[in-house]
N, C-alpha and C positions, 0 to 999 in steps of 0.2 A: 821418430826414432833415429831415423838417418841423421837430422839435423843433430840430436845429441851426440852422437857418434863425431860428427865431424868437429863437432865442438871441443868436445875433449883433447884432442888432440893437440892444441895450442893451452897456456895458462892466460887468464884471463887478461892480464897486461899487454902480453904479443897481441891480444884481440884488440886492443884500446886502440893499441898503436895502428895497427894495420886500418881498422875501421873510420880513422880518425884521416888515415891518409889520403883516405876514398872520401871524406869528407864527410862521413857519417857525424850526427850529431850522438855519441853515447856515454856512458859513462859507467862506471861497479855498482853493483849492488853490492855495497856494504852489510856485512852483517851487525849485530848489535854491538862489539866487542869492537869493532873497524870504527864506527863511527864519529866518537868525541875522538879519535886521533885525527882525523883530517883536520886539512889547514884551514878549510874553511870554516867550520866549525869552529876551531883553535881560534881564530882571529875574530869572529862573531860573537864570542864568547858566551858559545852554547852549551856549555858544559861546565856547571859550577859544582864545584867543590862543600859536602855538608859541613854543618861545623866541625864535627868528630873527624872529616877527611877519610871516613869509610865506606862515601858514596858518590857517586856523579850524578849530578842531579842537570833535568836540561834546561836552561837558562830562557830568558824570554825573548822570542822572537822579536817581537817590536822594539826597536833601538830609534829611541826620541833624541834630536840634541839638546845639547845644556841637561841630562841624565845621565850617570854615570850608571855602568850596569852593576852588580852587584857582585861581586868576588868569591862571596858562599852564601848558602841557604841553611835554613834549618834542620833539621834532621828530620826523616818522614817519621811519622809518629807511628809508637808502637801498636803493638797489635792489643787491637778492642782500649787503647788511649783513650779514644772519645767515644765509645760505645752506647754510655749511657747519655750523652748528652744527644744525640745521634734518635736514639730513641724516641726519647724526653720530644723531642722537635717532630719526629715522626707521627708521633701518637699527639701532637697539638694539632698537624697540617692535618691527620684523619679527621680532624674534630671528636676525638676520643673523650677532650677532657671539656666540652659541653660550649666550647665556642663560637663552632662554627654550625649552629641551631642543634637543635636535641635531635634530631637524626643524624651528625654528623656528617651531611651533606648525599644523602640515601634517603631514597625515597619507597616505602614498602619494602625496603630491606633488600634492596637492589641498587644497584651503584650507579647512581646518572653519568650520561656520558658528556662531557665537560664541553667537547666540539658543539655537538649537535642538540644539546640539552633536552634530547632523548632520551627513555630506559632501556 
């Protein structure tokens, strides 16, 4: 509690600076809204743009040469977009729809456990 106390008292830049003097290694904890503003960020080009421009979408880490990174992405897909299709894949990996043996991989109506190929 003291520590927050004393913390307060400066904003967190005088802290940077002062900490940085002493040769501490630190840096802000950025909140969500801080983030794609940094320079570093800006120059890594971690923060792309959707197509419509109504969202920041975060960019790929891995930067390959002779790859250009990409400028924008696609837009995230709406809500329940793929829902059915989502499904549809769900209910095949169950073995629902008779593939993966007529138990769909349940044995006595009990879910084998995949690790230890235990009930």
């Amino acid at each position: 509690m003291a520590l927050e106390r004393g913390l307060r008292t400066k904003e967190a830049q005088e802290w940077l600076v002062l900490l940085r003097q002493q040769g501490i290694a630190c840096a802000p904890v950025n909140g969500f809204s801080d983030v794609f503003h940094s320079p570093q960020v800006q120059f890594r080009k971690m923060g792309l743009t959707s197509k419509d421009g109504r969202f920041v979408i975060a960019g790929n880490p891995l930067k390959i040469s002779g790859y250009d990174d990409l400028e924008t992405r696609h837009n995230p897909p709406m809500l329940n977009a793929h829902r059915e299709s989502i499904l549809a894949y769900a209910a095949e990996a169950e073995g629902k729809d008779g593939k993966n043996g007529k138990d769909g991989g349940r044995e006595g109506g009990r879910r084998r456990n995949r690790r230890t190929s235990k009930l």
